[in-house]
Biopython code that builds the backbone (N, CA, C, O; Angstrom):
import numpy as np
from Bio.PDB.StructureBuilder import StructureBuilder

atoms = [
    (1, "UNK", "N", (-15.260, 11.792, -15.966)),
    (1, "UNK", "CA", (-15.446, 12.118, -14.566)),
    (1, "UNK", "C", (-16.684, 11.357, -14.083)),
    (1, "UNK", "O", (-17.767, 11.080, -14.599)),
    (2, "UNK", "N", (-16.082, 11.114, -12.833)),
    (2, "UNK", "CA", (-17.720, 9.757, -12.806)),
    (2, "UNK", "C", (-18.769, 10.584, -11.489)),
    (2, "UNK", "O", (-18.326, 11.115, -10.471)),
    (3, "UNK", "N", (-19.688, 10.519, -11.748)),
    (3, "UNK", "CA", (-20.919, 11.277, -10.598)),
    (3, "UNK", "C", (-20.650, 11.636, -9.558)),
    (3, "UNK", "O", (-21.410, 12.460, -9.048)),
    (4, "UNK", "N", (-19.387, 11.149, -8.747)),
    (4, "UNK", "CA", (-19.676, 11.393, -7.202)),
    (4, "UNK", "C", (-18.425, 12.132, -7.515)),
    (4, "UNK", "O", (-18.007, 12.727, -6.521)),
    (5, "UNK", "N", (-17.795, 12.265, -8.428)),
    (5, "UNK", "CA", (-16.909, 13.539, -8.171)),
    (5, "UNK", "C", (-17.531, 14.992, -8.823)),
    (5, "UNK", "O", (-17.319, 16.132, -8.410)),
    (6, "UNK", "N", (-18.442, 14.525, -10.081)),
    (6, "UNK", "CA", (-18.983, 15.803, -10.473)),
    (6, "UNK", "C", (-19.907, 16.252, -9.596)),
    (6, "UNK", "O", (-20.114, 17.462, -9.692)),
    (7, "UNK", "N", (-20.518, 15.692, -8.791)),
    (7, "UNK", "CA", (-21.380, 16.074, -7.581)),
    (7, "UNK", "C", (-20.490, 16.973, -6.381)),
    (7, "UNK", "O", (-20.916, 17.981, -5.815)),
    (8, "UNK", "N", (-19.237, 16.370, -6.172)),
    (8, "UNK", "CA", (-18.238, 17.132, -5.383)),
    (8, "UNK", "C", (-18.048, 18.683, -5.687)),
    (8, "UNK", "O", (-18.314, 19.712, -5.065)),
    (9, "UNK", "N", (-17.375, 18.345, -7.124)),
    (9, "UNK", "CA", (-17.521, 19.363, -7.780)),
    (9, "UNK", "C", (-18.404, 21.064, -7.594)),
    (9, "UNK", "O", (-18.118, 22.166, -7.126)),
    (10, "UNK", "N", (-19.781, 20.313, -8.394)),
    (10, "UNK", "CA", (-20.939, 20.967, -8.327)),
    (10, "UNK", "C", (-21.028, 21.753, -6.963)),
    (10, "UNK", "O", (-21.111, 22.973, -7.106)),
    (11, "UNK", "N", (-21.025, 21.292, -5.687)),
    (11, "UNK", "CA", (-20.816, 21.642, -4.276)),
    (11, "UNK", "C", (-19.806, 22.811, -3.836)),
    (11, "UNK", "O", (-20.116, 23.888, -3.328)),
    (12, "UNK", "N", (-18.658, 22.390, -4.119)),
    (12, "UNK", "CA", (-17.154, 23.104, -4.474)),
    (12, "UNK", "C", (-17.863, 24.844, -4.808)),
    (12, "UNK", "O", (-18.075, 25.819, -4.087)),
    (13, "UNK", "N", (-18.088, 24.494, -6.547)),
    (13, "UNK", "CA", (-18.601, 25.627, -7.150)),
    (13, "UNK", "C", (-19.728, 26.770, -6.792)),
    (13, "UNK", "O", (-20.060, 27.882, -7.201)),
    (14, "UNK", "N", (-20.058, 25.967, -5.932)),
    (14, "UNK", "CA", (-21.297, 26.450, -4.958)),
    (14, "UNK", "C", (-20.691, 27.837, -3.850)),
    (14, "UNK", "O", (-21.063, 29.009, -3.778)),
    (15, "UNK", "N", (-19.794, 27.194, -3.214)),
    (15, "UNK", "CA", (-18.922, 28.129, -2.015)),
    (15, "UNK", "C", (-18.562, 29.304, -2.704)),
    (15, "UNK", "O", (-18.319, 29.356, -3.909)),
    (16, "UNK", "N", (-18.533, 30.233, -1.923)),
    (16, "UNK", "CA", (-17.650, 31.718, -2.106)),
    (16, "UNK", "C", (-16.599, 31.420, -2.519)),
    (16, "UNK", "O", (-15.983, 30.465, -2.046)),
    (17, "UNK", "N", (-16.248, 31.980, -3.262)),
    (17, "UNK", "CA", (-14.843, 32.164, -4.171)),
    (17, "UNK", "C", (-13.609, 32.130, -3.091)),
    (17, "UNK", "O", (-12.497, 31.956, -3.592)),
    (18, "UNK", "N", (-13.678, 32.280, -1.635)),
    (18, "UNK", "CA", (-12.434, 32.589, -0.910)),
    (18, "UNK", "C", (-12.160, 31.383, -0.418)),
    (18, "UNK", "O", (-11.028, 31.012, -0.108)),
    (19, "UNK", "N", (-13.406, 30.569, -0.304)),
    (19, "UNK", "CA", (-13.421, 29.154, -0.042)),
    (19, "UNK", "C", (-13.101, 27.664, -1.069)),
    (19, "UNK", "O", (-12.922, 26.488, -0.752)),
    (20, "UNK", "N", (-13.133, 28.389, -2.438)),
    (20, "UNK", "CA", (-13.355, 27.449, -3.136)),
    (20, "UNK", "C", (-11.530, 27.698, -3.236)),
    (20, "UNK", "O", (-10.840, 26.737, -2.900)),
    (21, "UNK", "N", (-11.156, 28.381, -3.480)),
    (21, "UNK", "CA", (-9.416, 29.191, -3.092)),
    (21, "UNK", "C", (-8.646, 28.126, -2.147)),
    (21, "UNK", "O", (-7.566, 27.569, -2.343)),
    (22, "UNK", "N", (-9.625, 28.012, -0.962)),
    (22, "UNK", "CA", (-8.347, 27.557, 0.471)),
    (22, "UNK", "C", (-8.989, 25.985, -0.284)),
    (22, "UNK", "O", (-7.995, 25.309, -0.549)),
    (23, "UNK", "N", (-10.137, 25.313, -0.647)),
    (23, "UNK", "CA", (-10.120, 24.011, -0.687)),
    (23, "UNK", "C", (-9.652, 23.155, -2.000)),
    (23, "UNK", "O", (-9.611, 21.924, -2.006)),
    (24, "UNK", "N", (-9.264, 24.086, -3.247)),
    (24, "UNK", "CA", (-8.342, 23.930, -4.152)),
    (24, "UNK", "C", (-7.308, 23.693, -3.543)),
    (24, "UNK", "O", (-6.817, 22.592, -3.794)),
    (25, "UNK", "N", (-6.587, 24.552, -2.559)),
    (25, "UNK", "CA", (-5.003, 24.665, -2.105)),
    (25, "UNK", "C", (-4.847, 23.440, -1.752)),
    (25, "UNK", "O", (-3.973, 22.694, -2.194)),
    (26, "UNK", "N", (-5.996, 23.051, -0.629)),
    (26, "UNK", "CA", (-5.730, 21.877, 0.267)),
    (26, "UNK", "C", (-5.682, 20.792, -0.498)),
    (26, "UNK", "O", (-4.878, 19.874, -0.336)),
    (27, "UNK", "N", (-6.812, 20.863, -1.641)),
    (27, "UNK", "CA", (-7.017, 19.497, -2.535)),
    (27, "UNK", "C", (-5.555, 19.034, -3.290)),
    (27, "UNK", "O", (-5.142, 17.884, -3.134)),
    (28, "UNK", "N", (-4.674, 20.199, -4.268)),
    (28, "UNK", "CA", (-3.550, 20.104, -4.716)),
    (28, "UNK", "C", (-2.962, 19.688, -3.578)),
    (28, "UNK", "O", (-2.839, 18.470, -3.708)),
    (29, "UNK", "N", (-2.543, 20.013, -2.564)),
    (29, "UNK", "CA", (-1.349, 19.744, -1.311)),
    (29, "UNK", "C", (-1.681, 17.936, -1.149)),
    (29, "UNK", "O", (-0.770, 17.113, -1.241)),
    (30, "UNK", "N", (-2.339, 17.762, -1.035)),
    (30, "UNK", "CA", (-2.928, 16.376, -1.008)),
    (30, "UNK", "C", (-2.494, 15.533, -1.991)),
    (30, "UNK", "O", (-1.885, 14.547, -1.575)),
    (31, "UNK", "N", (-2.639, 15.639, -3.276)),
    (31, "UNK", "CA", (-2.408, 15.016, -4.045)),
    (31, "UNK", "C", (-1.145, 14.687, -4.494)),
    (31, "UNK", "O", (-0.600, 13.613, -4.747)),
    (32, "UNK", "N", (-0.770, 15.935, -4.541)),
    (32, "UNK", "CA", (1.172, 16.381, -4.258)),
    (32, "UNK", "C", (1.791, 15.104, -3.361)),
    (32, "UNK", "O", (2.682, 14.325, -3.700)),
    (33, "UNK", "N", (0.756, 15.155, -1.655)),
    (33, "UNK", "CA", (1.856, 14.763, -0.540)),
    (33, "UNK", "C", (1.523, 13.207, -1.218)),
    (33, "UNK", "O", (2.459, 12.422, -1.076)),
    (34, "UNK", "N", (0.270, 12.641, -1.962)),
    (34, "UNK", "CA", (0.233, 11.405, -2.456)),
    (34, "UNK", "C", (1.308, 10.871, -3.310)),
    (34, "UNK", "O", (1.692, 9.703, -3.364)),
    (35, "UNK", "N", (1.667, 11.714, -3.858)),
    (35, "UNK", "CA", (2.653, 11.794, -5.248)),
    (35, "UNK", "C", (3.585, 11.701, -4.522)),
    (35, "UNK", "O", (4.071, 10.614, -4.833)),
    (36, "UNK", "N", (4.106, 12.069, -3.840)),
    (36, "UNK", "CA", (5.857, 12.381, -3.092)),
    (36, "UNK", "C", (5.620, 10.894, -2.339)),
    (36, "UNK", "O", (6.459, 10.071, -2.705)),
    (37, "UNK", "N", (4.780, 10.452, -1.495)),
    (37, "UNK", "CA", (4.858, 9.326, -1.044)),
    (37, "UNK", "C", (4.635, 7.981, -2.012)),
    (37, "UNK", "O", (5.276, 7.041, -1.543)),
    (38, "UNK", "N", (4.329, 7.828, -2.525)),
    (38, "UNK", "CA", (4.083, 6.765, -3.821)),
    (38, "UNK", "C", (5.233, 6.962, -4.515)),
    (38, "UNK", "O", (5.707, 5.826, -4.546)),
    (39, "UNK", "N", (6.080, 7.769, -5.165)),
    (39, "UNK", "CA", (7.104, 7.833, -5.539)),
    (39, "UNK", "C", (8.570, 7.356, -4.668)),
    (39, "UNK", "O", (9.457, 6.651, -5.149)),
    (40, "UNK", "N", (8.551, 8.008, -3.115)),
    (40, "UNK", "CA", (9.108, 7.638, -2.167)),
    (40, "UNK", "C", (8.948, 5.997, -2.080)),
    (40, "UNK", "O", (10.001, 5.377, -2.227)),
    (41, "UNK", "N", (8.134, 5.471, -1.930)),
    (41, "UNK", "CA", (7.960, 4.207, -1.289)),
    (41, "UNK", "C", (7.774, 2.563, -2.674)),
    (41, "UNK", "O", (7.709, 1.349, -2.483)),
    (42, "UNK", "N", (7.756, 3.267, -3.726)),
    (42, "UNK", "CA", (7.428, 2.094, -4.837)),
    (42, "UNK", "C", (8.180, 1.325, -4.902)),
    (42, "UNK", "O", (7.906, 0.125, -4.933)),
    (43, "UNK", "N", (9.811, 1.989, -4.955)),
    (43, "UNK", "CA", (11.134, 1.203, -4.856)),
    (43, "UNK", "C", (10.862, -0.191, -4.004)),
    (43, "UNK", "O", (11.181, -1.346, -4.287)),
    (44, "UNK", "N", (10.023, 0.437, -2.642)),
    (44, "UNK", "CA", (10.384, -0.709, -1.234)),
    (44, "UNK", "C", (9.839, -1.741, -1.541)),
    (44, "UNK", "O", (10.274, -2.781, -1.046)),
    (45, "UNK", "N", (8.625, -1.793, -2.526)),
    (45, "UNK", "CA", (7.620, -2.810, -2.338)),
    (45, "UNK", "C", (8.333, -4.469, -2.863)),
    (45, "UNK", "O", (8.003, -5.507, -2.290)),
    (46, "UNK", "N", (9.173, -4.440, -3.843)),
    (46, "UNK", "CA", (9.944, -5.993, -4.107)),
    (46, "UNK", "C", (10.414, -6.185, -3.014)),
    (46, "UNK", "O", (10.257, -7.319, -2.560)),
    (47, "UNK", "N", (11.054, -5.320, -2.299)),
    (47, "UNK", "CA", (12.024, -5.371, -0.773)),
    (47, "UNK", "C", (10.840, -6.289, 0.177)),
    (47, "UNK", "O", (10.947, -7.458, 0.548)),
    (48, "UNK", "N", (9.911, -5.506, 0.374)),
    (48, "UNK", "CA", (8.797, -6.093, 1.734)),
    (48, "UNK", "C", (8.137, -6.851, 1.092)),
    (48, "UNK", "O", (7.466, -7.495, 1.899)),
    (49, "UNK", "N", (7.855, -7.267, -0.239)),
    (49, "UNK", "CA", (7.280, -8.672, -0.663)),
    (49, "UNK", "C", (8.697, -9.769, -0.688)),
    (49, "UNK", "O", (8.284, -10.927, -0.632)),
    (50, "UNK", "N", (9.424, -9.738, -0.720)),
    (50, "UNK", "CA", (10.690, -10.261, -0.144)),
    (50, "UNK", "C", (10.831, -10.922, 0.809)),
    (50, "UNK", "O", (11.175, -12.076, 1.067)),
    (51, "UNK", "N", (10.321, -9.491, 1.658)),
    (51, "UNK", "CA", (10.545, -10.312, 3.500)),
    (51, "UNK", "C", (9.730, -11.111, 3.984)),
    (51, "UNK", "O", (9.831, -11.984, 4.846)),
    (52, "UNK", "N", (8.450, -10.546, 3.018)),
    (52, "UNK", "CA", (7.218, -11.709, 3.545)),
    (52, "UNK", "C", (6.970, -13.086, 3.374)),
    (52, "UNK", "O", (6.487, -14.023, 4.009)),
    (53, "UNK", "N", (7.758, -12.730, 1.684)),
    (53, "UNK", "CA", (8.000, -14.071, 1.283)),
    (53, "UNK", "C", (8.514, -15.270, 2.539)),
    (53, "UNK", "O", (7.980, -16.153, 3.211)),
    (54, "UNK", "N", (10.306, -14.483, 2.306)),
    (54, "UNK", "CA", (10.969, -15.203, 3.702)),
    (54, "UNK", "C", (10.396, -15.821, 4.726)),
    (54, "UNK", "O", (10.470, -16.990, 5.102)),
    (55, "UNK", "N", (9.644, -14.629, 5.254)),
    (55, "UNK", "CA", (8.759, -15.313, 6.821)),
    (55, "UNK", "C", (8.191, -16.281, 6.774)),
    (55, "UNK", "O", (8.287, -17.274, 7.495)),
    (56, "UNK", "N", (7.213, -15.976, 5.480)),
    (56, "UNK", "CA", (6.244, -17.222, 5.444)),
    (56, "UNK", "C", (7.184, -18.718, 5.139)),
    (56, "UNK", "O", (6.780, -19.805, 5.553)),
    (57, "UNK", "N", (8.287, -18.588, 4.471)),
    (57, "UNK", "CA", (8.937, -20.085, 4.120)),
    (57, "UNK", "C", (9.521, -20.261, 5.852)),
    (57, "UNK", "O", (9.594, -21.395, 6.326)),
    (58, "UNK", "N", (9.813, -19.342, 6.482)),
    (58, "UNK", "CA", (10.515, -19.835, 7.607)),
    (58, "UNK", "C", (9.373, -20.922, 8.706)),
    (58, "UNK", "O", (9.516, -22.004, 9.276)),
    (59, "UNK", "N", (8.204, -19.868, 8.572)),
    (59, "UNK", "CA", (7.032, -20.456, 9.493)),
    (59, "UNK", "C", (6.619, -21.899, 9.056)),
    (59, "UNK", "O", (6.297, -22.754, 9.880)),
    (60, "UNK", "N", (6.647, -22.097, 7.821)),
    (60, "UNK", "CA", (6.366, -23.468, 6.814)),
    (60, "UNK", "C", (7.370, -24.232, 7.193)),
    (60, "UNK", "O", (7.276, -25.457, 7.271)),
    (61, "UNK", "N", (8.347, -23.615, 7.441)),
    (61, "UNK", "CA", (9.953, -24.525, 7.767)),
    (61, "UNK", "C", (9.550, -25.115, 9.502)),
    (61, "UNK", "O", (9.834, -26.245, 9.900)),
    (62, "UNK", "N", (9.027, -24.327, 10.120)),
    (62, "UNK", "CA", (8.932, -24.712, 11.230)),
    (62, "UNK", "C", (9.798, -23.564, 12.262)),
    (62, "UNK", "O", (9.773, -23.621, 13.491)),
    (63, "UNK", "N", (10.324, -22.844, 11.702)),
    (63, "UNK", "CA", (11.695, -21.616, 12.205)),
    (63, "UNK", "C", (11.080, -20.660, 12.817)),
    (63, "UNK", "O", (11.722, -19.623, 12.988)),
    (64, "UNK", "N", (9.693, -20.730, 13.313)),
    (64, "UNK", "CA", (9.337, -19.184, 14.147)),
    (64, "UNK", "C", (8.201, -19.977, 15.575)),
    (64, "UNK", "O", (7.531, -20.977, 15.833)),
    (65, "UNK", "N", (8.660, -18.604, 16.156)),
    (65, "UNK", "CA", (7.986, -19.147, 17.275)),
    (65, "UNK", "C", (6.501, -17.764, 17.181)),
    (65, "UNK", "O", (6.485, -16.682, 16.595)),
    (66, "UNK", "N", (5.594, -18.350, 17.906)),
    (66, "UNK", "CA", (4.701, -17.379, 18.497)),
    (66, "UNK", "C", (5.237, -15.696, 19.242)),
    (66, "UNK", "O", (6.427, -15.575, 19.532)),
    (67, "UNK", "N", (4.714, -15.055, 19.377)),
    (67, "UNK", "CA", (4.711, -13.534, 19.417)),
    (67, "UNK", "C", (3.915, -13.577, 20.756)),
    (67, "UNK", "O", (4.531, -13.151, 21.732)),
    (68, "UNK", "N", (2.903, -13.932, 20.917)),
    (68, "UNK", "CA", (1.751, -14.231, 22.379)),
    (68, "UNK", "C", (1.341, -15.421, 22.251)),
    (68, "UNK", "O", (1.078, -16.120, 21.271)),
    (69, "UNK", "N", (1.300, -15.674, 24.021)),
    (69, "UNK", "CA", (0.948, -16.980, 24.337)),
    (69, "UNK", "C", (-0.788, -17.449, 24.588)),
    (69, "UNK", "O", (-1.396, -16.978, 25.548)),
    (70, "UNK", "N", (-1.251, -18.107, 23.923)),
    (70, "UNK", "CA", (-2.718, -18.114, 23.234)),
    (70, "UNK", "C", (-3.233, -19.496, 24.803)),
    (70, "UNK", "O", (-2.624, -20.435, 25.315)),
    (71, "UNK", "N", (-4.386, -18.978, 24.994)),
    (71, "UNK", "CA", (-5.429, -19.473, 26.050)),
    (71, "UNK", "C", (-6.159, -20.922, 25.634)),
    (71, "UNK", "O", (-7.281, -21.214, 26.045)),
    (72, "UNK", "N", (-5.490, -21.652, 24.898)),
    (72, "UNK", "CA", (-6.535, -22.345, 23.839)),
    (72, "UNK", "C", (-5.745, -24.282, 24.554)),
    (72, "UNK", "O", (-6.179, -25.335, 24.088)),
]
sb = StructureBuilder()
sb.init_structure("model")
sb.init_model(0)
sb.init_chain("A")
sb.init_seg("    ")
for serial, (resi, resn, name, xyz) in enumerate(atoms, 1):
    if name == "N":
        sb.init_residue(resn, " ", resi, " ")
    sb.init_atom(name, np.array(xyz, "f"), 0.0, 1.0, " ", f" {name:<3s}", serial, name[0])
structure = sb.get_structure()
């Protein structure tokens, strides 16, 4: 455990017991909704390094136009 979490910690342990209760809950729910989304989304990532790929060969190709028209 590296310092700035045992310092968290230490703080945590500090609060009333009813508090240290609701900011456990919240801390698990968090980590959970991290977990469900990282699991959800890992699949996509070959997909959207894919597309980027694409774009970028199209723009190199010469195949895209501008998005906004630049003052220059």
């Amino acid at each position: 455990m590296n310092t700035t979490l045992e310092a968290a910690i230490s703080r945590i342990a500090a609060l009333p017991d009813d508090e240290q209760e609701r900011f456990a809950n919240w801390l698990v729910a968090e980590l959970d909704d991290e977990n469900r989304w990282q699991s959800r989304f890992s699949d996509t990532v070959p997909i959207i390094q894919q597309m980027a790929d694409d774009a970028l060969a199209e723009d190199e190709r010469g195949e895209t136009e501008p998005m906004f028209e630049t003052d220059s």
